[in-house]
C-alpha positions in Angstrom: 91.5 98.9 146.0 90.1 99.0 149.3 87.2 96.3 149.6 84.9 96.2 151.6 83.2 92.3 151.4 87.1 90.8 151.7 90.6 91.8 153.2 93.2 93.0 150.0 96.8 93.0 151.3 99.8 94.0 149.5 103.3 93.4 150.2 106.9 93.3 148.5 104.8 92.9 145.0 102.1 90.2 145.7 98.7 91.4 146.5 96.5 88.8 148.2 92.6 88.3 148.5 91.3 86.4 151.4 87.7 85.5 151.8 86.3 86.4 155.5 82.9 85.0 155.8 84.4 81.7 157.8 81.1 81.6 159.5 79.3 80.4 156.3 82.5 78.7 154.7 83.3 82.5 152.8 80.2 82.2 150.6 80.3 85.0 147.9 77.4 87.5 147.9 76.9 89.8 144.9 78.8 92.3 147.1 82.1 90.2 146.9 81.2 89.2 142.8 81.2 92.4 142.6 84.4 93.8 144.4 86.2 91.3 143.2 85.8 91.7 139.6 86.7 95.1 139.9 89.5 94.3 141.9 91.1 92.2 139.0 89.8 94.5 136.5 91.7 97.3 138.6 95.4 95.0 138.6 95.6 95.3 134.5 97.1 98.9 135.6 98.8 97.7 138.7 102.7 97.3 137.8 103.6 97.3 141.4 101.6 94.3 141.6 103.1 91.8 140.1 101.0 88.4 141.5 98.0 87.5 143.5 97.2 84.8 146.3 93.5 84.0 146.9 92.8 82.1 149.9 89.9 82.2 153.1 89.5 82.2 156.6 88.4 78.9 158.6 87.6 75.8 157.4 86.6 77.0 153.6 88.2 78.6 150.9 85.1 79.2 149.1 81.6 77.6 149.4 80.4 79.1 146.1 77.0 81.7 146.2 75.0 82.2 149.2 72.2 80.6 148.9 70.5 83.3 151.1 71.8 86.1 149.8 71.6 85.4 146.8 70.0 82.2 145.6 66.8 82.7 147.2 66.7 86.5 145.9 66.8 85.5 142.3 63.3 83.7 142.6 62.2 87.1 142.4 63.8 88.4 139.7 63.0 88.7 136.0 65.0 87.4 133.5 66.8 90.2 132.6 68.0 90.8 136.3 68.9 87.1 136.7 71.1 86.7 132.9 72.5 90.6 134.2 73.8 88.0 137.4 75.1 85.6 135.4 76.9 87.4 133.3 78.4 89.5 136.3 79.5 85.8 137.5 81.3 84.9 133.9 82.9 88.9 134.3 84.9 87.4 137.0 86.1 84.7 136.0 87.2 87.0 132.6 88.6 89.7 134.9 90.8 86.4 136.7 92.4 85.5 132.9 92.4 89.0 131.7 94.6 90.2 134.7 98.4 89.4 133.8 99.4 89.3 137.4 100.2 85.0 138.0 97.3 84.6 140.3 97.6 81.6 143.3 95.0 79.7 144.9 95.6 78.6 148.2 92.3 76.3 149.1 92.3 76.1 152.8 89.5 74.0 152.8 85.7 73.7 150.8 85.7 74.3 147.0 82.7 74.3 145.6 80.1 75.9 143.2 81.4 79.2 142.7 84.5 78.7 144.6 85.7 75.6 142.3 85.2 77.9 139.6 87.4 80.8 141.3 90.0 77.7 141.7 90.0 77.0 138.5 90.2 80.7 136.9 93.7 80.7 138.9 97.1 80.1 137.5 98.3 77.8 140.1 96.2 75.4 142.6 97.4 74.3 145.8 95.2 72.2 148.7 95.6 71.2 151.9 94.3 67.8 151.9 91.4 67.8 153.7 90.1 69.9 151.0 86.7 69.3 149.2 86.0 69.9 145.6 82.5 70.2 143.6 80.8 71.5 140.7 77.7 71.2 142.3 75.5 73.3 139.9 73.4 70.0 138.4 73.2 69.2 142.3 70.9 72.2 142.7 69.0 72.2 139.5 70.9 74.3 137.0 74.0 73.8 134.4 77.1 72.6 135.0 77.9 75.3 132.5 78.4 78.1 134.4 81.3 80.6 135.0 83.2 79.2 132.2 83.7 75.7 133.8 82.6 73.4 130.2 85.2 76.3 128.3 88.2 76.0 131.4 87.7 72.7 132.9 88.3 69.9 130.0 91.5 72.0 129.2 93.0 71.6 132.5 91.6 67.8 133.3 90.5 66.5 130.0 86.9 66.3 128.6 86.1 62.9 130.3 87.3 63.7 133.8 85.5 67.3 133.1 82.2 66.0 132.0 81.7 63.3 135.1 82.4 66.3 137.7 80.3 68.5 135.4 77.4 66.4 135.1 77.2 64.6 138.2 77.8 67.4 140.9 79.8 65.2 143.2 82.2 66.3 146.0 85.5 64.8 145.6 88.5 65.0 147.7 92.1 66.7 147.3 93.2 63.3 146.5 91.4 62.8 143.1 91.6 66.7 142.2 95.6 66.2 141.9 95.7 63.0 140.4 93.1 64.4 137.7 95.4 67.7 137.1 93.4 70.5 138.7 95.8 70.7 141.5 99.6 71.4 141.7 100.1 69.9 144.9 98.6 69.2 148.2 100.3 70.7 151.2 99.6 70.4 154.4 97.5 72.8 156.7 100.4 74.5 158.4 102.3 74.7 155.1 99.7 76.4 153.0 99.9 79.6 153.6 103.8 79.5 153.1 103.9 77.4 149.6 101.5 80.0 148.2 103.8 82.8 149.3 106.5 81.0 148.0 104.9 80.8 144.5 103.9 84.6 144.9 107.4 85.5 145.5 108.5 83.7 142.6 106.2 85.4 140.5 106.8 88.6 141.8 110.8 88.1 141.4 110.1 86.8 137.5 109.7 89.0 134.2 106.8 91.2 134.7 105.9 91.6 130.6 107.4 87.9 130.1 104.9 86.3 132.7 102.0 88.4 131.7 102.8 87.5 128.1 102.9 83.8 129.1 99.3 84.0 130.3 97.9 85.7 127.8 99.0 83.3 125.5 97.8 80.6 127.2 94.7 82.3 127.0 94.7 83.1 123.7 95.9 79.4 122.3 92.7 78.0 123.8 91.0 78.4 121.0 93.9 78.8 118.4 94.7 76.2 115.4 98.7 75.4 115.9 99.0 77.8 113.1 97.8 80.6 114.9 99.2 79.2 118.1 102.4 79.2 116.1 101.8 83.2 114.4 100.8 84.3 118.4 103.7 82.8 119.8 106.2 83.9 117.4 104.5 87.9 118.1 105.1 87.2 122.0 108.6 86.2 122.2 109.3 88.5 119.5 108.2 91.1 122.2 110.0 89.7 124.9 112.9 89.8 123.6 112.8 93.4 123.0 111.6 94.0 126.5 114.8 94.7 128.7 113.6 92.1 130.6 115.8 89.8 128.3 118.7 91.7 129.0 118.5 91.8 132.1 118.5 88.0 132.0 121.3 88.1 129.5 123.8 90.0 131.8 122.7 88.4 135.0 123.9 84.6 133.3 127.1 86.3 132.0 127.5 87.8 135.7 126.5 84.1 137.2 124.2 85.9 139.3 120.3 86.3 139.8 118.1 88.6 137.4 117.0 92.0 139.1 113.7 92.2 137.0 112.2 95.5 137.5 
């Protein structure tokens, strides 16, 4: 838990990640792929955790791969070492979903490539609206597929709204991003910082086990029939409701005062 390609700070239960590479609009290297996975991988254990903000420093949240260090280093790569890339790329985005801490993007500016995909691996979105947003993989001669984005994206905007960002590459603005669903709201600049907290606090104050729960299932019903939707759900809240969690929310309506989740 101690990175050393972006700052990790924890406090009164939210942890938060933010990107400090300002001077090339907090490109990721394979260094910060790297720590980062392991980072969420690391948070399945962490119960003193209990949610995540990601956000950067200067004018970008995330500008997507370098394409220094590390686009024009897999020219020279074999195809072995280039999928072994790719695949460390998609582990991120599965370490994101797998983590059940409620994980809160707060996109301080650029969004693209890579870092539209980190945005859309998070639970909740928020821009300030001079935010720019791109899939811009087909703009530099690869897939739109990539990191998850044809699996993620249709299910958060819809596969037609998906599939024009997908295919075309273009940059759009906070505008279109929250009228198409990928964002929860657009703050402004000087708010930013203190709408994500206030989301990570909520978090943090829920149900631990009934949050993580929620997000798993979400995961899980991706791909589910409504059957199995039905059968996962009905195993989840089962579980919640033997979690003391409940309880606690139980005694704390009786008492007409606020849950202490633990």
């Amino acid at each position: 838990m101690n990175p050393t390609t972006f700052r990790w700070e924890e406090k009164d239960g939210v942890g938060r990640v933010t990107f400090t590479r300002p001077d090339t609009l907090n490109s990721l290297t394979f260094g910060v792929y790297g720590e980062l996975r392991d980072l969420f991988r690391s948070l399945v254990a962490r119960r003193d955790v209990r949610s995540v903000v990601l956000t950067g420093t200067g004018r970008g949240f995330c500008s997507g791969g370098d394409r220094e260090e590390i686009i024009s280093q897999l020219f020279g790569r074999d195809s072995e070492d280039v999928y072994r890339f790719a695949r460390m790329t998609c582990d991120l985005v599965e370490a994101m979903r797998g983590a059940p801490q409620p994980v809160v993007a707060a996109i301080n500016g650029a969004c693209v490539g890579a870092g539209a995909i980190v945005a859309m691996a998070s639970d909740v979105r928020l821009a300030v609206p001079e935010a720019k947003f791109g899939f811009v993989f087909t703009k530099v001669g690869i897939s739109g597929a990539d990191m998850g984005a044809t699996f993620l994206l249709p299910h958060i905007v819809g596969w037609t709204k998906a599939t024009e960002w997908l295919m075309t590459g273009d940059v759009f603005g906070a505008d279109e991003a929250l009228k198409a669903g990928f964002l929860n709201a657009v703050v402004p600049a000087d708010q930013l910082a203190a709408k994500a907290s206030e989301f990570a606090a909520k978090f943090a104050a829920g149900p631990a086990f009934g949050l993580a729960m929620t997000k798993t299932l979400l995961n899980r019903q991706l791909g589910a029939s409504l059957s199995q939707a039905l059968e996962s759900e009905a195993q989840a809240q089962s579980l919640c409701m033997l979690h003391p969690d409940f309880r606690t929310a139980y005694e704390a309506v009786k008492a007409k005062k606020a849950p202490g989740f633990k």
